[in-house]
C-alpha positions in Angstrom: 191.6 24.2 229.3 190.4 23.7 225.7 188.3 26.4 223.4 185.5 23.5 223.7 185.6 23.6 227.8 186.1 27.5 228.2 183.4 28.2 230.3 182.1 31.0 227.7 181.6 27.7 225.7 180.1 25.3 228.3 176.3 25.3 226.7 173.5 23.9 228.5 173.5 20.4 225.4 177.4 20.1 226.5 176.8 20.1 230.0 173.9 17.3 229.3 176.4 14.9 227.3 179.0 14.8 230.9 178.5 11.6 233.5 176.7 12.8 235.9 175.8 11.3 238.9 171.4 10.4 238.8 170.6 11.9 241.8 173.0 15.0 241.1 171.1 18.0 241.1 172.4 21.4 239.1 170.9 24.4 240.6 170.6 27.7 238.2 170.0 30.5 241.0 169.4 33.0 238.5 171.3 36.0 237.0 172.9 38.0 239.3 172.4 36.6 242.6 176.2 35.6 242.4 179.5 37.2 243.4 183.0 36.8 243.0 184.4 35.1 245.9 181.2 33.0 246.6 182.1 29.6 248.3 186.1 30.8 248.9 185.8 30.9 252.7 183.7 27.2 252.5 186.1 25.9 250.5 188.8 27.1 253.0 187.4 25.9 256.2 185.5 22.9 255.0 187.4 19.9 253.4 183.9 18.6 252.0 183.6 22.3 250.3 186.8 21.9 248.9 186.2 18.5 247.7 182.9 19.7 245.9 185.0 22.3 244.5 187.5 19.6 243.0 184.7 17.4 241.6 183.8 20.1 239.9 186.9 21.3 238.6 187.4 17.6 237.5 183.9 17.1 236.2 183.3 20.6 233.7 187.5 20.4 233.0 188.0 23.6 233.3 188.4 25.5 236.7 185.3 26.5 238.2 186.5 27.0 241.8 188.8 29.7 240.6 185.9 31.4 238.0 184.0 31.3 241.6 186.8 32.5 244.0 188.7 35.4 241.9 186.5 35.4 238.5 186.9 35.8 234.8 191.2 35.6 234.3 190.9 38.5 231.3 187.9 40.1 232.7 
């Protein structure tokens, strides 16, 4: 992971310049709905989670399923 696709530097115009697919829909639940370790036990038992997970991780290049499963690494 670069400085340019930390995730404290992902901005919403850099996430509008990635290929995404057209009928790809990014949902903003709102602040503080989340938790740490959201979408681990999907990902675990559900090879389609897990590949969500992966296009992700691909997609932002940086790693979004561990930010999600075990948060921030300095936090």
């Amino acid at each position: 992971m670069n400085e340019a696709t930390s995730p404290s530097r992902l901005t919403a115009d850099r996430l509008l310049q990635l290929s995404v697919d057209p009928e790809l829909a990014l949902v903003f639940p709102g602040q503080g709905s989340q938790k740490v370790g959201m979408g681990r036990a999907a990902a675990a038992s559900s090879e389609t989670a897990a590949g969500v997970f992966a296009e992700a991780d691909e997609a932002l290049g940086f790693d979004l399923s561990h930010l999600c499963f075990e948060g921030r690494r300095n936090a």
